[in-house]
C-alpha positions in Angstrom: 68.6 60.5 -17.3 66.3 57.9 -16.7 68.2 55.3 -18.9 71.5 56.4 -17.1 70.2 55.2 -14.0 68.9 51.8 -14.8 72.3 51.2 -16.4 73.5 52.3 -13.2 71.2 50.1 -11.4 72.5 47.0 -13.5 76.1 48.0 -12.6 75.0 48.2 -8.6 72.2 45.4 -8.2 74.3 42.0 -8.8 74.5 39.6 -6.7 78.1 39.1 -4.7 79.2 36.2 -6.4 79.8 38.8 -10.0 81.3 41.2 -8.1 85.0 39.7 -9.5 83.5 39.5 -12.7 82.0 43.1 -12.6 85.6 44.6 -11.2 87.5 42.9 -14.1 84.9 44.2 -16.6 85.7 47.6 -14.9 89.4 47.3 -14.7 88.7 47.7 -10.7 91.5 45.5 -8.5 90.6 44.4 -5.1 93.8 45.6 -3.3 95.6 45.9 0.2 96.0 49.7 -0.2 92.5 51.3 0.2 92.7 54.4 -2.1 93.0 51.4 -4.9 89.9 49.6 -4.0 87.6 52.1 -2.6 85.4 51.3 -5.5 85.7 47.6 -5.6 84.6 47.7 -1.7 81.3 50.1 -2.7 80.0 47.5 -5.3 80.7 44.9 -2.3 79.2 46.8 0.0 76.3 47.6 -2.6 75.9 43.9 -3.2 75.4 42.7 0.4 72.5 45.3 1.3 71.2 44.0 -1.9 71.5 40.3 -1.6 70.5 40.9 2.3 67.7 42.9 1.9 66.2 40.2 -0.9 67.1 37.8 1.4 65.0 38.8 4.2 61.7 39.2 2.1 61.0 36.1 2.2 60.7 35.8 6.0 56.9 36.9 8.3 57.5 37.1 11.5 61.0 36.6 13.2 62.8 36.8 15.9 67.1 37.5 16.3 69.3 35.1 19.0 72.3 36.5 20.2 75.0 34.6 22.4 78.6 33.0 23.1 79.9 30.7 20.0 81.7 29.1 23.3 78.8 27.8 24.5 78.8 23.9 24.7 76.0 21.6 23.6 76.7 20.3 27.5 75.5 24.1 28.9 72.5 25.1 30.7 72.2 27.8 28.7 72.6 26.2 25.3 69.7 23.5 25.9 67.7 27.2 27.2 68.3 28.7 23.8 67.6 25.2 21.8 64.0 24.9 23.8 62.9 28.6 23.2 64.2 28.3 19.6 61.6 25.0 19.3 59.2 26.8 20.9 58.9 29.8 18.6 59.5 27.7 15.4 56.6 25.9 16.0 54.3 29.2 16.5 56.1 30.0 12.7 58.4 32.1 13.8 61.6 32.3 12.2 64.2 31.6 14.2 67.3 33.6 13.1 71.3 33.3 14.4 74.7 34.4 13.2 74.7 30.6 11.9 77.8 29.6 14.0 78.7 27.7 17.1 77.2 27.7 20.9 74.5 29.7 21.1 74.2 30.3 17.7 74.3 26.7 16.7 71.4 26.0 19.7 68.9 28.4 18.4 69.3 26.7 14.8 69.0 23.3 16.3 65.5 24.1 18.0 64.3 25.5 15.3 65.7 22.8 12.7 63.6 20.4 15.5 60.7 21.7 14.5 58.4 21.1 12.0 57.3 24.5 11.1 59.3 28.2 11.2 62.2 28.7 9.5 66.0 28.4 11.3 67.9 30.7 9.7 71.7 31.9 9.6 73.6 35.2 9.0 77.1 33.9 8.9 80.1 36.1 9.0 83.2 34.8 6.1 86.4 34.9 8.4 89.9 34.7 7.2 89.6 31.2 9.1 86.1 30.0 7.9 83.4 30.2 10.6 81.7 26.9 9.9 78.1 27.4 9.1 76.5 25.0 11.5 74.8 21.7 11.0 71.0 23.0 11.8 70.8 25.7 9.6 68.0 26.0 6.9 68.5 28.9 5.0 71.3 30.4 5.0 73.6 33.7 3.4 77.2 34.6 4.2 78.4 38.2 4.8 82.2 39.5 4.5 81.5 42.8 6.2 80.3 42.5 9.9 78.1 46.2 9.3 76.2 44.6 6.8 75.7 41.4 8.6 74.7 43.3 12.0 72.3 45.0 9.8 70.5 42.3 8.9 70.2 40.6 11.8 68.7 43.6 13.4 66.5 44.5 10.9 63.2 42.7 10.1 62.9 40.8 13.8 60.4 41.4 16.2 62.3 40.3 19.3 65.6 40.3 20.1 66.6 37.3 22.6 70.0 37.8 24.2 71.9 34.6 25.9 75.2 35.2 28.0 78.0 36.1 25.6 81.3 37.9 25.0 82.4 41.0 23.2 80.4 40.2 20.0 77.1 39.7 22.3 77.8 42.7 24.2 78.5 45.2 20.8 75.2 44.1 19.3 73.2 44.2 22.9 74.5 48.0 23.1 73.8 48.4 19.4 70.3 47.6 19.2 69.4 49.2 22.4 70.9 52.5 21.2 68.8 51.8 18.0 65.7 51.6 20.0 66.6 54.8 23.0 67.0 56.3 19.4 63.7 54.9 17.7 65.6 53.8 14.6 64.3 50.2 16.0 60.9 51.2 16.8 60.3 51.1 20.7 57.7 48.5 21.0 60.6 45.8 20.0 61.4 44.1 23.4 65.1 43.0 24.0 65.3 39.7 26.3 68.2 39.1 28.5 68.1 35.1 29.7 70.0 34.6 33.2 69.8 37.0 35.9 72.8 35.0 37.1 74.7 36.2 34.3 73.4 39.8 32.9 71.6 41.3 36.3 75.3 42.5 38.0 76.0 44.0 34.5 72.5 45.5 34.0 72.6 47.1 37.8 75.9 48.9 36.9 74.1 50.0 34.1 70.9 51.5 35.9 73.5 52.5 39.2 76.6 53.7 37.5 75.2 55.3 34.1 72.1 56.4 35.3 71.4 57.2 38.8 75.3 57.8 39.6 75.9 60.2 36.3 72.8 60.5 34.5 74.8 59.6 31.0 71.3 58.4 30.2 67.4 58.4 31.0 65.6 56.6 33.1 63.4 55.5 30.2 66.1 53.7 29.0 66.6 51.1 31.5 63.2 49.9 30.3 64.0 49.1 27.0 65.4 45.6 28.4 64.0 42.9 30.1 65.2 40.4 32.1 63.9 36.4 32.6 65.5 33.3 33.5 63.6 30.3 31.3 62.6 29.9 27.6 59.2 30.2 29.0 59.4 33.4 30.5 61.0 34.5 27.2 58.3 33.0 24.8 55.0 34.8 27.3 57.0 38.4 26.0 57.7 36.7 22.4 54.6 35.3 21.9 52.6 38.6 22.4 54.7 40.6 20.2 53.3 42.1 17.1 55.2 42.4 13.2 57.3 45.4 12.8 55.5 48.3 10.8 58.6 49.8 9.7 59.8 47.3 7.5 59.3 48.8 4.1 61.0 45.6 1.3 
């Protein structure tokens, strides 16, 4: 049994790039139909989380930017992210982003600025290539977007979210169901920058889902806080401690 699973192991724990090798070697295709593929898309799956997980080990403290890939260099709120980014990087924190545009792009540049923490990008491989941006560091790509949102989730400390769209919006509710559910641990603050921009969405939140219906707890409007300025956002940051969940 115990040399059937480190041949297993060898099967599962290869980095992505093998995986066409390691289908052909198995006679799996990669094809349209699902039912085809299904194993293909496990090692692929299997390899990300691997590759991922790996990848994140070598990072101490860090902290996760969210925000619009619309956001121009021009924008209030991309020089915002670019200062706290700067900031943070040169306390050694690493500074991580989805490795794109706008707000993305703005937390790598601050970092990139500095002379000490890491900027860091989880990029997402689109049928039209998301370019990884000019300021990034260290970087790994990710064809699934579960995997990705994993790791950008998983080893920071802080979570720092800028105005954004959709994409912003699904990771801001995923996280803070990760925390009302203490999968995240609850210490882990969330930071929502411009009360211009999240405060009418955060008070339909706290009138409509909670006082109004009760769909959750009060408890869980606290799991958010809101600031206007990088400075504001690095006092919260700065105090923060490592996670003691992470387990590599």
């Amino acid at each position: 049994m115990a040399n059937h699973q480190k041949e297993l192991k060898k099967k599962i724990l290869v980095p992505a790039s093998e995986l066409p090798k390691i289908a052909k070697e198995q006679k799996i295709k990669e094809s349209n139909d699902f039912k085809e593929s299904v194993q293909w898309r496990i090692f692929r799956i299997m390899a990300e989380f691997v590759d991922g997980f790996e990848f994140l080990s070598d990072f101490g403290k860090a902290v996760t930017f969210f925000g619009s890939a619309r956001t121009p260099v021009s924008d209030p709120y991309y020089k915002e992210a670019r200062k706290l980014a700067k900031m943070l990087a040169d306390e050694n924190f690493a500074v991580f982003s989805g490795g794109g545009p706008g707000i993305m792009e703005a937390a790598n540049q601050g970092a990139y600025e500095s002379k000490k923490g890491d900027s860091v990008g989880l990029n997402i491989q689109l049928k039209y290539e998301q370019r990884v941006n000019d300021f990034v560091k260290k970087a790994m790509g990710f064809h699934y977007f579960f995997t990705r949102k994993v790791m950008l989730s998983y080893s920071a400390q802080a979570y720092v979210f800028f105005p954004g769209g959709f994409g912003t919006l699904d990771e801001f509710f995923e996280i803070l169901t990760l925390i009302q559910t203490e999968k995240i641990p609850q210490y882990i603050p969330i930071i929502c920058i411009s009360r211009e921009y999240w405060k009418p969405f955060l008070d339909w939140i706290e009138e409509t889902t909670f006082q109004k219906n009760r769909f959750i707890d009060k408890e869980d409007i606290s799991f958010y806080q809101l600031v206007d300025s990088a400075e504001e956002a690095f006092e919260i940051i700065k105090n923060t401690k490592l996670r003691d969940d992470i387990h590599y």
